[in-house]
N, C-alpha and C positions, 0 to 999 in steps of 0.2 A: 168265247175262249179267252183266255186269261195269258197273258204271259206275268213272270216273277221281274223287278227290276231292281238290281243289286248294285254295290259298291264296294268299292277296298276303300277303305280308311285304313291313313297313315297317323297311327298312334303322336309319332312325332310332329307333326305338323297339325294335326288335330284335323283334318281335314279330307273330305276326301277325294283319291286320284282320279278315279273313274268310275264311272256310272254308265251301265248296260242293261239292254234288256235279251232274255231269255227264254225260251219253252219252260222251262223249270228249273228246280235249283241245281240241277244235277248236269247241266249243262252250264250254267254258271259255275261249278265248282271245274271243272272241266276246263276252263277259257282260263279260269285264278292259276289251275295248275301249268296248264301250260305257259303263260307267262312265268310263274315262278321257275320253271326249270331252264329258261333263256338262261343261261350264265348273264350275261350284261344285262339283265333286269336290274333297276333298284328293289325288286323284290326280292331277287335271288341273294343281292347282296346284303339285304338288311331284314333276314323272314319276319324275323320275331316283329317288327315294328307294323305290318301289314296283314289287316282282316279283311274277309271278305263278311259282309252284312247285304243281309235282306229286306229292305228298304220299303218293296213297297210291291203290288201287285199291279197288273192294267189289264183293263179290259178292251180286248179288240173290239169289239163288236158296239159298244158306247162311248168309248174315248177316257174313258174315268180310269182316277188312278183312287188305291183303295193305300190309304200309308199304315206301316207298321202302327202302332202305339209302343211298342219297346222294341229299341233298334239292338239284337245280340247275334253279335258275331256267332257265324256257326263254322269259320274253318278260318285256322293263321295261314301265312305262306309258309313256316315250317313242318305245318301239317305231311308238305309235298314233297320235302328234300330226302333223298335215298338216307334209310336208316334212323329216318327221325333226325339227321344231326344236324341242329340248328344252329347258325353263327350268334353270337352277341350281338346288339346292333350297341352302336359305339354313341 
C-alpha cells in the first residue's frame, strides 16, 4: 500500500511549511482546505502565495519513498476561498 506525501510551499519564502502524509491526494487536498478556511491561517490570509505539491509517494509495506521527478503544484489556497475571491498577498 502506498500512501502520497505532500507539501504546501510558500512562494514567498521559497520554502516549504509542511509536509504530510496521506491515503491519497484527495485527502491531502481535504487537510490544505481545511486549513485554508481557518480565518487566522497564514494561508487564509495570504492564498495566492501558498501550493499544495505532491512530493513524493511511500510505500508502507518496504519503507521506500518513491520522489516526484517534476514537483507541480496541483491546487493554490485560493482554489478554496468561497467564490474563488482571492486576497493579493502583499
Amino acid at each position: 500500500m502506498k500512501k502520497v506525501v505532500c507539501g504546501v510551499y510558500d512562494m514567498k519564502a521559497g520554502s516549504y511549511d509542511y509536509v504530510g502524509h496521506f491515503d491519497n491526494l484527495v485527502q491531502a487536498s481535504r487537510a490544505f482546505e481545511n486549513s485554508v478556511r481557518n480565518p487566522d491561517s497564514v494561508y487564509a490570509k495570504y492564498p495566492m502565495d501558498f501550493y499544495l505539491v505532491h512530493l513524493a509517494d511511500f510505500d508502507v509495506l518496504t519503507g521506500f519513498f518513491e520522489c516526484k521527478s517534476s514537483l507541480l503544484p496541483f491546487c493554490n489556497a485560493s482554489d478554496f476561498l468561497t467564490g474563488g475571491d482571492s486576497k493579493k498577498s502583499s
